[in-house]
N, C-alpha and C positions, 0 to 999 in steps of 0.2 A: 504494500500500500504506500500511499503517500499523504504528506499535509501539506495544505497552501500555506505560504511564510509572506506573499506579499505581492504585489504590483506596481510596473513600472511601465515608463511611456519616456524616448527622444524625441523631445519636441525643438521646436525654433519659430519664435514668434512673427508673426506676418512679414511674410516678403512682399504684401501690396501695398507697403510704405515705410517709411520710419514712425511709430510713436511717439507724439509729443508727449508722453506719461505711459504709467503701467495701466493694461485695462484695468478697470472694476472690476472682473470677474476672469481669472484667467485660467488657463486650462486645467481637465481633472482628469487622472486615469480612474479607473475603478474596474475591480475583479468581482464578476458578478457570478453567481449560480441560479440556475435555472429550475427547480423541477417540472419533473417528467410530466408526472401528475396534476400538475397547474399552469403550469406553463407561465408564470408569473415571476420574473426573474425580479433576485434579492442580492442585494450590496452586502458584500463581503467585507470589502475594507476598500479606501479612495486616496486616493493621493492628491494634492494641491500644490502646482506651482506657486513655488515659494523665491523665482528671480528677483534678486534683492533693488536691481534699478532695471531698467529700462536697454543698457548694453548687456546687461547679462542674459535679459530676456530673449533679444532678438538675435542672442548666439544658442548654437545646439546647445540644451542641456537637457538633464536626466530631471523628472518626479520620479517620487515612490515612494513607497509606505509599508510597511511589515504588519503582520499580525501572528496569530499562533491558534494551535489548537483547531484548526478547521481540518479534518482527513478528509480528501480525497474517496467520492460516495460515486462512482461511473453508474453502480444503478438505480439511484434517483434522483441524479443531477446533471447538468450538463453545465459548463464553466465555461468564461468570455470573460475579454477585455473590452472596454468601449474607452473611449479616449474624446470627453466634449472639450470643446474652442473657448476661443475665449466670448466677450461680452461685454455688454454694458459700455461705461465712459471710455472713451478712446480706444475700443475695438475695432480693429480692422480685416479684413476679409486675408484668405490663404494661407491658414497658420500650418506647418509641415511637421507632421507626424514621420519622423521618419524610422519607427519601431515601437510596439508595445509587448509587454509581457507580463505570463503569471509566474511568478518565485513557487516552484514545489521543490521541498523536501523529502527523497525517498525517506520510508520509515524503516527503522533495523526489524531484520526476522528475528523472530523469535528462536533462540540458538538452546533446545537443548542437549542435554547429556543424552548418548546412546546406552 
């Protein structure tokens, strides 16, 4: 088996301009599960860009966020990343994703004596 540890996303803020500020709402990964039986996907854990001005932002950088304790359930879930843009004050249009991921953790077998 395995447990999720976390979610990440390379982003770089809009190449349809320079911002004169950080948006108000700027990009979020987030490691969702789905089940089967509902089909009504549920937030695991979310990450928030956290680019501290405005040149940090509009160079590649990493979010992401850890968590623990979620195993890995193949038969009544199904897992995804989504990665929303940014928003709000001085948001601009084509922000680039250029990778997202889910952090798993194989779990150790159970080792015992013969």
């Amino acid at each position: 088996g395995a447990e999720m540890t976390g979610v990440g996303a390379r982003v770089e803020g809009s190449s349809a301009g320079p911002h004169g500020a950080l948006p108000s709402k700027r990009p979020t990964a987030r490691l969702m599960r789905m089940p089967m039986a509902t089909g009504v996907p549920e937030q695991i854990v979310s990450a928030n860009d956290a680019a501290a001005d405005v040149t940090a932002y509009e160079a590649a950088h990493t979010i992401s966020a850890t968590t623990s304790g979620i195993t890995v359930d193949r038969e009544t879930y199904r897992y995804f990343v989504t990665v929303e843009g940014e928003a709000g004050t001085n948001a601009t249009d084509l922000l680039s994703v250029y990778s997202a991921w889910a952090m798993v953790k194989p779990l150790r077998a159970d080792k015992r004596a013969a």
